[in-house]
Steps between C-alpha positions, in 0.01 A plus 500: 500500500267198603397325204137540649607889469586426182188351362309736691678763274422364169105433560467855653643602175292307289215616694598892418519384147175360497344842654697676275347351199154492658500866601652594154358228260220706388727768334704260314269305317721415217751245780144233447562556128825329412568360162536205657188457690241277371115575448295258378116627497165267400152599558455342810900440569774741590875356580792749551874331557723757621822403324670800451425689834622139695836536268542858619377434853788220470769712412452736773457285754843321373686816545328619803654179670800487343622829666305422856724194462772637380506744807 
């Protein structure tokens, strides 16, 4: 395999991900809600940090290349 084959591979996968979540995001509203995510809220100022979902998003993304690498 080509290593333009290769990265081909891995951003066609991320983009299934990505429709995956979109297409399914509405019925699992709790994966916005981790105890780790921040919400600060003001009258006229809202700021969210997504700590714990970029931790998770991490990890999977860590093992999903490990074993396309790894094969």
């Amino acid at each position: 395999m080509t290593e333009f084959s290769k990265i081909f591979f891995v951003l066609s996968f991320l983009f299934l991900l990505v429709g995956i979540y979109f297409h399914f995001g509405n019925r699992f509203p709790n994966l916005r809600n981790l105890p780790l995510d921040f919400k600060f809220e003001k009258e006229n100022f809202k700021f969210y940090f997504p700590f714990g979902t970029s931790i998770l998003i991490s990890i999977l993304l860590s093992f999903i290349f490990y074993f396309i690498r790894k094969f």
